[in-house]
C-alpha positions as CSV (number, residue, x, y, z in Angstrom):
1,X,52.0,14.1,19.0
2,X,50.0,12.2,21.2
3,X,46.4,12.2,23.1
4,X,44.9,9.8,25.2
5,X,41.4,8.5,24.3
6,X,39.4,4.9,24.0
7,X,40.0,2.0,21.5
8,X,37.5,-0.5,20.2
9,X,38.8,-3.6,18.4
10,X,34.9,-4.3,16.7
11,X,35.1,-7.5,18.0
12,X,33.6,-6.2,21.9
13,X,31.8,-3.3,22.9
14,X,34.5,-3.0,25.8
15,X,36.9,0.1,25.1
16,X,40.0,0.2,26.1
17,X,42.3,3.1,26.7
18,X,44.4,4.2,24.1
19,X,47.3,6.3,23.2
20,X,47.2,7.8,20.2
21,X,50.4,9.3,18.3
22,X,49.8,11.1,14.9
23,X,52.4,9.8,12.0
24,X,52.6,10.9,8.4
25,X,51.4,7.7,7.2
26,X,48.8,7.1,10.0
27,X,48.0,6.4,13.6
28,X,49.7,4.4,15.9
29,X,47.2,3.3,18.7
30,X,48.8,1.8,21.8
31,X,46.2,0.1,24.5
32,X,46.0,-1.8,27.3
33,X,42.9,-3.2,28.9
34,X,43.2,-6.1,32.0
35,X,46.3,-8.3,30.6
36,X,45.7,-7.3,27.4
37,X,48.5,-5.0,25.8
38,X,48.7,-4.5,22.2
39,X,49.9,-2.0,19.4
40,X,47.5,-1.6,15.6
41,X,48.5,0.5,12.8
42,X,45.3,2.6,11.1
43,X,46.9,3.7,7.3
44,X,45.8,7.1,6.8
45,X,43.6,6.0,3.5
46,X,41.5,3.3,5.2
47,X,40.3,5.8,7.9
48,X,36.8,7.1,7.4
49,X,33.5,8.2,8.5
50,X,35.3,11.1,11.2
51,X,32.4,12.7,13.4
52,X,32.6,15.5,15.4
53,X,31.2,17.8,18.0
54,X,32.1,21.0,20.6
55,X,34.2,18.0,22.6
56,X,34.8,14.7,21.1
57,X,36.2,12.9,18.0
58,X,35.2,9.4,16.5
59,X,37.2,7.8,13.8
60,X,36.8,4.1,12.0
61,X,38.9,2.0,10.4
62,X,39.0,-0.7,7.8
63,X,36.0,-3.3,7.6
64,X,34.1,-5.8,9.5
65,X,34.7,-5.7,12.2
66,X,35.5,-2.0,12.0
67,X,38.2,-0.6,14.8
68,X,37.4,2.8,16.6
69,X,38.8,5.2,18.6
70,X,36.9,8.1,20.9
71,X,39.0,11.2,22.0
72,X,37.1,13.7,24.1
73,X,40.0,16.3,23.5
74,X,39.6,19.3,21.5
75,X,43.0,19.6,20.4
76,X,43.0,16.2,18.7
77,X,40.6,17.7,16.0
78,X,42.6,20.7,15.6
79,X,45.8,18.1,15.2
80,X,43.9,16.3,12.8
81,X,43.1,19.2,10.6
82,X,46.8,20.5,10.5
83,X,48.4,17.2,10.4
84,X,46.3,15.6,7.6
85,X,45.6,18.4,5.8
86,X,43.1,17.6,2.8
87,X,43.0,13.9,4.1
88,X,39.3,11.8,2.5
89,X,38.1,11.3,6.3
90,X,38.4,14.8,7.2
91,X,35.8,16.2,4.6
92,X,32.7,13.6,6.0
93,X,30.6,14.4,8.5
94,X,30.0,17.2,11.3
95,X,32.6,19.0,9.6
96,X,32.0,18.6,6.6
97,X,28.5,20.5,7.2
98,X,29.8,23.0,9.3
99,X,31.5,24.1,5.9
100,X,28.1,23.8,4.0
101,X,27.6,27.6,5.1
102,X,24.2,29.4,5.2
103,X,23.5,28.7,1.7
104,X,24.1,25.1,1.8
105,X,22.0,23.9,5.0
106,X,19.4,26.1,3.4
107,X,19.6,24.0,0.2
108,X,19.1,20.4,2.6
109,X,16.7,22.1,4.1
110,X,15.1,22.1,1.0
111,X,15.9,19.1,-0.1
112,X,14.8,17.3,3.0
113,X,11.4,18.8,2.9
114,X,11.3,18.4,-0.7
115,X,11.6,14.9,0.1
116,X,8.6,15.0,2.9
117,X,6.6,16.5,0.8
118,X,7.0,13.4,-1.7
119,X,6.4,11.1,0.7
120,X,3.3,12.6,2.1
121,X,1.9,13.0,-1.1
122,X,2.6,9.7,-2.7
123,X,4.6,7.2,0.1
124,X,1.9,7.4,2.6
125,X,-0.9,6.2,0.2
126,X,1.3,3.8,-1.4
127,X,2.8,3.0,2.0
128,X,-1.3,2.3,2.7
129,X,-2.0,-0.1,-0.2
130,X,1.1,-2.1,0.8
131,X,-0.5,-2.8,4.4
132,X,-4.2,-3.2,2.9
133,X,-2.5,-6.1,0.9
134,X,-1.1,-8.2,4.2
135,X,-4.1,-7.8,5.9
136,X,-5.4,-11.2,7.5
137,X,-8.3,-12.5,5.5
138,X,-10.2,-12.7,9.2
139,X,-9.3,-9.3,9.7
140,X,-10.9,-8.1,6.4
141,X,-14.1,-10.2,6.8
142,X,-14.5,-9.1,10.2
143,X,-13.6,-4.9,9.0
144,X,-16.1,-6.2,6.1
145,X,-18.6,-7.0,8.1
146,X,-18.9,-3.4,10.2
147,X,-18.5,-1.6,6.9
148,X,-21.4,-3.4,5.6
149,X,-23.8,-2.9,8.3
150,X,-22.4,0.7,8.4
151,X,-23.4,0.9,5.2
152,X,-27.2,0.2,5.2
153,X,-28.0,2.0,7.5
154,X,-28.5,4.2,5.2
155,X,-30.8,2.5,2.8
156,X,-33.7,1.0,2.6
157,X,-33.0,-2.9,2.0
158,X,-35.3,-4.7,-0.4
159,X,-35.5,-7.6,1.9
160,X,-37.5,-10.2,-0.7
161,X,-35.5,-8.9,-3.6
162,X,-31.8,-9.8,-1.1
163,X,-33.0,-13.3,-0.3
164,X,-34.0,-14.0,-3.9
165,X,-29.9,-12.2,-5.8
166,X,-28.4,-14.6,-2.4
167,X,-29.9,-18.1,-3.9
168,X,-28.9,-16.8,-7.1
169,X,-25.2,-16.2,-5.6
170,X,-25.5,-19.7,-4.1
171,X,-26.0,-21.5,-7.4
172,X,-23.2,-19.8,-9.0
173,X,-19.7,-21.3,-8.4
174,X,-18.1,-17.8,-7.8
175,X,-14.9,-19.1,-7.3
176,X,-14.2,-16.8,-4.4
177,X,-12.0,-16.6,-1.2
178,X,-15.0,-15.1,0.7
179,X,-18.1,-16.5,1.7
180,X,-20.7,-14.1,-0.2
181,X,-23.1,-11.9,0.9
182,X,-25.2,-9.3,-1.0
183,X,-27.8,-6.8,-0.5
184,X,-30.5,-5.0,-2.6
185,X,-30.8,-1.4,-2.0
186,X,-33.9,0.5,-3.2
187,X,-32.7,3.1,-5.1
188,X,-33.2,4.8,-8.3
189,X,-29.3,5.5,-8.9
190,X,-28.0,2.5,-11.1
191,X,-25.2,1.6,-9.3
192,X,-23.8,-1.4,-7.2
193,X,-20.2,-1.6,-5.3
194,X,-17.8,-4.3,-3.7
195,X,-17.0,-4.1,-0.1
196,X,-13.9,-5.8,2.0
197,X,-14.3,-9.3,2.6
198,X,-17.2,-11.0,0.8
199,X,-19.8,-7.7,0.5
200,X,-21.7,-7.2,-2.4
201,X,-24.4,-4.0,-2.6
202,X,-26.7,-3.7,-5.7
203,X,-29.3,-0.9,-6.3
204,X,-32.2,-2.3,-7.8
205,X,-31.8,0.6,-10.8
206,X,-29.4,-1.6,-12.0
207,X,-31.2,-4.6,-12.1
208,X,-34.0,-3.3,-13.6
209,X,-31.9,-2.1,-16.6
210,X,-31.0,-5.7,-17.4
211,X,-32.7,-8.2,-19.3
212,X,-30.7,-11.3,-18.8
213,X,-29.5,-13.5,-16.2
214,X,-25.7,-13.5,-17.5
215,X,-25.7,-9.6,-17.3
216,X,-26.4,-10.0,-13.0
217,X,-23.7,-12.8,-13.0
218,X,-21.5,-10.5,-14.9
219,X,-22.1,-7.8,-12.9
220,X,-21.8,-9.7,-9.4
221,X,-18.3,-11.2,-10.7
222,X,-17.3,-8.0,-11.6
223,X,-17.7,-6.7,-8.3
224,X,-16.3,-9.5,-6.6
225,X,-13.5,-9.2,-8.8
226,X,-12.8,-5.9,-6.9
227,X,-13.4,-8.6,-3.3
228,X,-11.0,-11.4,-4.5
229,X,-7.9,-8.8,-5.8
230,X,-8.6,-6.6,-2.5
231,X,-9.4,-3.5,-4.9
232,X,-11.7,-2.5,-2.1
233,X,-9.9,-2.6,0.3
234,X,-6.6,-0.6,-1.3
235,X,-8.6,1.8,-2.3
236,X,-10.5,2.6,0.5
237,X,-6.9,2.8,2.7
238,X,-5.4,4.8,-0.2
239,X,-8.1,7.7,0.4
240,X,-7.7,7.0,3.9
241,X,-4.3,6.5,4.3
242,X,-3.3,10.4,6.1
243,X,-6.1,9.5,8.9
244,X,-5.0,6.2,9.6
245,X,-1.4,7.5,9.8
246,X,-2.1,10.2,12.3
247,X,-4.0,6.9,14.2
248,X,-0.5,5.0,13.9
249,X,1.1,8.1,14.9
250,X,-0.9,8.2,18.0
251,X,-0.8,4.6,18.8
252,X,-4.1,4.4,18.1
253,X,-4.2,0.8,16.1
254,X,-7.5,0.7,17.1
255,X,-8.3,4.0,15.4
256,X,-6.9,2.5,11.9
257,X,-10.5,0.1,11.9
258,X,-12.8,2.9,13.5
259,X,-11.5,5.8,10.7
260,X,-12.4,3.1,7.8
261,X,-15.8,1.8,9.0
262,X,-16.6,5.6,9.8
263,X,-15.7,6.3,6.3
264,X,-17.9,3.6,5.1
265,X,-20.1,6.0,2.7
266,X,-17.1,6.2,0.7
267,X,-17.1,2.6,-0.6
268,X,-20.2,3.9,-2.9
269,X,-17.7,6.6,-4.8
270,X,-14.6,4.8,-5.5
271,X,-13.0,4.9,-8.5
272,X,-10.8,2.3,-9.4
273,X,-7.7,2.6,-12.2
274,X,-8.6,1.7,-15.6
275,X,-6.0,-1.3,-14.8
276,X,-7.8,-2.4,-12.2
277,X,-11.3,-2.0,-14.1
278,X,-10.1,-4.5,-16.4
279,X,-8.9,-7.0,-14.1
280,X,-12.4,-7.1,-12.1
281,X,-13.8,-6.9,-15.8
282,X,-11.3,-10.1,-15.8
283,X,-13.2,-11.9,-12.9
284,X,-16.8,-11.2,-14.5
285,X,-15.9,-13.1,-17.5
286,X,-14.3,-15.9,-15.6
287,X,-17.4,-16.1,-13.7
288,X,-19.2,-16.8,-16.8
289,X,-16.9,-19.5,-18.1
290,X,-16.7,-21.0,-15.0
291,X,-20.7,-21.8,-14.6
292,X,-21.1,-22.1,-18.4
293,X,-22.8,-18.9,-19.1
294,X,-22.7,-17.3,-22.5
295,X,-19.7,-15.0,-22.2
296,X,-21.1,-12.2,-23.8
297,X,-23.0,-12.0,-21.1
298,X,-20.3,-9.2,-19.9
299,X,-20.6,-6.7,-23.2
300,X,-24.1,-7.1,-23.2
301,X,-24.3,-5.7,-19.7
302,X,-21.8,-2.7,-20.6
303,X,-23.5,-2.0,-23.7
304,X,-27.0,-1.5,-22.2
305,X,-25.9,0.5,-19.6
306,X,-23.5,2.8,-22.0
307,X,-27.1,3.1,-24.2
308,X,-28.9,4.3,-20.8
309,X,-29.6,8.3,-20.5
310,X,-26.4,10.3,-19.0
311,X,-28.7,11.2,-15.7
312,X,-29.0,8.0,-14.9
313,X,-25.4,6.5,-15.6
314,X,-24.2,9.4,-14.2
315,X,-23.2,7.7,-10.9
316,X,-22.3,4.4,-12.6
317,X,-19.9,5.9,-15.1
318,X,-18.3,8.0,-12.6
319,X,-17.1,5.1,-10.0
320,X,-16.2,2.8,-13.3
321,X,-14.6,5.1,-15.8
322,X,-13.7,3.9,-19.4
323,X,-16.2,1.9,-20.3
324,X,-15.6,2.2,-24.2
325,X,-12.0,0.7,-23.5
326,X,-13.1,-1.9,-21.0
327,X,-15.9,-3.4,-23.6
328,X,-13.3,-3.3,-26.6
329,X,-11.0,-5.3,-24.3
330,X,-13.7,-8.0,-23.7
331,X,-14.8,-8.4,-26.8
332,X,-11.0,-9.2,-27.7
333,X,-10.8,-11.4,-24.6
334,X,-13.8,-13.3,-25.7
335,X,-12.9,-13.8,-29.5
336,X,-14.6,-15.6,-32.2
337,X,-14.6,-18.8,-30.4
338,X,-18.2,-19.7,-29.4
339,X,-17.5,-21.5,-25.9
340,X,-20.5,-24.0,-25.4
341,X,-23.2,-23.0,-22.6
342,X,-26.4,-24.4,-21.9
343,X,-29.4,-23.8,-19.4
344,X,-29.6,-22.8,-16.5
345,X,-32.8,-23.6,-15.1
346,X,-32.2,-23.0,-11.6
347,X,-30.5,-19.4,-11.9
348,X,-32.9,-18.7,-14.7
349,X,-36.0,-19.5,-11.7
350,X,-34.0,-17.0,-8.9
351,X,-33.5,-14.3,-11.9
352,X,-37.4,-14.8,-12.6
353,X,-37.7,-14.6,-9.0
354,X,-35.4,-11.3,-8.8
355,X,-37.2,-8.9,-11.5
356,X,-41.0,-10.2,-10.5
357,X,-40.4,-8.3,-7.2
C-alpha cells in the first residue's frame, strides 16, 4: 500500500516528494528531488511523535537530525491505524486526545487552569522578585529617586533635623553600593523605611525614643541593609507584580516604572520575611563593626523600642515583625567577645546636633 506525500531528511528544510509503501516491519520511503534519488528505511519502533488533523499526517523518525514525512491524504491515517494496529506512535498526539473523551479534556481542562491558577498566585510574584533582582543599579537609583520625592510629598520634612542625620551618614563608612540620602519626617508615628537605590526616611518619633548615637547607626544600617540586598525593591515588585504584568502585557514598559512610583505610599507598610529581617538586622551590626561602634548598639535599639507603649510601636512592629527572635539572634551574633570601640567625637557632635532640634 502506497500514498504519495513529502520527505524531509533533517539535514534541509527542502521536502522532497515521496512514496510511501506500508510493510510489516516499517516504511519504505522512496524520493527524488533535482538529481537526487534515494530509498530510507523507518523501523516501525523508532517512529514517533504522529500528529494529526481533518487532512494531514506528520510522522518522525529516529534522532538528530530527525527524518519526516507529510501526507495530506486521509486514507494514510486510516492505513496506519489498521496496518499498525496498537503501534507506540499511534497512541501520541491528536489522536491520542481525540480518545481522551468528554471526561478526559474536562480533566486537562482542569489541570491546565489548575496550573494558571498557580502561577498567578505564586509565579507572577516570584517571577517579579527575579526581575527586581537584575535591575540596573542606574535604573534603581533613578526609580529611587521619583519614589522618594513621591514620597514627601506627603510629609512635612524637618529640614534642619535632614541636614544634621546626612553629616551624620557622611562620617559613617556605610559600606554601601548607593550614594546615601535621608530624610527626617515630622511625625509622631515611630517608624523609618528603606527606599530603592540609596533612600533612607526616618520619623523623628523614632529618634526621639533613642538615647544613643549607636542606636541611629543601627537603625540607618538596618535600613540600608534592606537598600544594599534590594529587599526594597523585591518587595515592592512582589505586591506589585499583577499591575506591572498587565503593563508588560500591554507593552507598556513604561507603565512598569509609573505603577511603582504611583505606588510609592506603600514603601511605608512593607513587611519583610523574618529571613530577610535578619539579614538587614545583619547589615546594622556590620555597620557598627565597621566604624568601631559598640555593637550592642543594635539590642539596645530593639530593646527600647519593644519597652515603648503598644500605640506607639504599633506601626513599627507591624512593618518589622519578630522582634523577640531578631534581638535573641543578635545577641548570639554578638557573643561574649567585647570587640574594642572608642569615641566618636564627630558623630557624637551631629547626634548632639540631631536631638537639640
Amino acid at each position: 500500500m502506497t500514498f504519495e506525500g513529502k520527505y524531509y531528511n533533517g539535514r534541509s528544510s527542502k521536502g522532497m516528494p515521496a512514496q510511501i509503501t506500508l510493510r510489516p516491519d516499517g516504511l519504505r520511503i522512496d524520493y527524488s528531488a533535482d538529481e537526487e534519488v534515494g530509498a530510507v528505511h523507518w523501523e516501525t519502533a523508532g517512529i514517533h511523535q504522529s500528529e494529526f488533523n481533518d487532512a494531514t499526517t506528520l510522522l518522525r523518525y529516529g534522532k538528530f537530525p530527525q527524518q519526516s514525512i507529510s501526507v495530506v491524504d486521509k486514507g494514510f491515517r486510516e492505513a496506519l491505524l489498521q496496518y499498525y494496529r496498537g503501534a507506540a506512535f499511534l497512541k501520541s498526539g491528536y489522536n491520542s486526545v481525540l480518545r481522551l473523551g468528554t471526561s478526559g479534556i474536562a480533566v486537562m481542562a482542569l489541570s491546565l487552569l489548575g496550573l494558571l491558577v498557580a502561577f498567578v498566585i505564586w509565579g507572577v510574584p516570584a517571577l517579579a522578585d527575579r526581575v527586581a533582582m537584575h535591575f540596573p543599579q542606574s535604573y534603581e537609583r533613578q526609580l529611587g529617586q521619583q519614589l522618594y520625592a513621591k514620597m514627601l510629598q506627603g510629609y512635612q520634612v524637618d529640614d534642619e533635623k535632614t541636614a544634621a542625620l546626612n553629616e551624620y551618614l557622611n562620617t559613617l563608612d556605610t559600606g554601601s553600593d548607593y550614594p546615601i540620602t535621608a530624610a527626617v519626617v515630622t511625625s509622631d508615628e515611630v517608624n523609618a523605611f528603606a527606599i530603592p537605590g540609596g533612600y533612607v526616611v526616618v520619623y523623628d518619633g523614632i529618634i526621639d525614643k533613642m538615647e544613643h548615637h549607636e542606636e541611629l547607626a543601627a537603625l540607618l544600617g538596618h535600613e540600608l541593609g534592606h537598600v544594599q540586598k534590594r529587599h526594597s525593591l523585591r518587595a515592592l515588585t512582589r505586591s506589585l507584580s499583577y499591575y506591572m504584568l498587565a503593563s508588560l502585557l500591554f507593552g507598556d514598559i513604561s507603565g512598569v516604572a509609573a505603577v511603582l512610583v504611583d505606588n510609592a505610599s506603600a514603601l511605608r507598610n512593607l513587611e519583610y520575611s523574618r529571613s530577610l529581617e535578619l539579614e538587614a538586622d545583619q547589615e546594622g551590626l556590620e555597620l557598627l563593626r565597621r566604624n568601631e561602634l559598640n555593637p550592642q548598639g543594635v539590642v539596645l535599639l530593639m530593646e527600647r523600642l519593644q519597652r515603648a507603649s503598644e500605640s506607639e510601636m504599633l506601626t513599627f512592629f507591624s512593618t518589622h515583625p519578630n522582634t523577640k527572635d531578631r534581638i535573641e539572634a543578635l545577641k548570639k551574633q554578638i557573643g561574649e567577645s567585647e570587640q574594642p570601640y572608642g569615641e566618636h567625637p564627630e558623630l557624637e557632635g551631629h547626634w548632639e546636633q540631631l536631638k537639640a532640634r
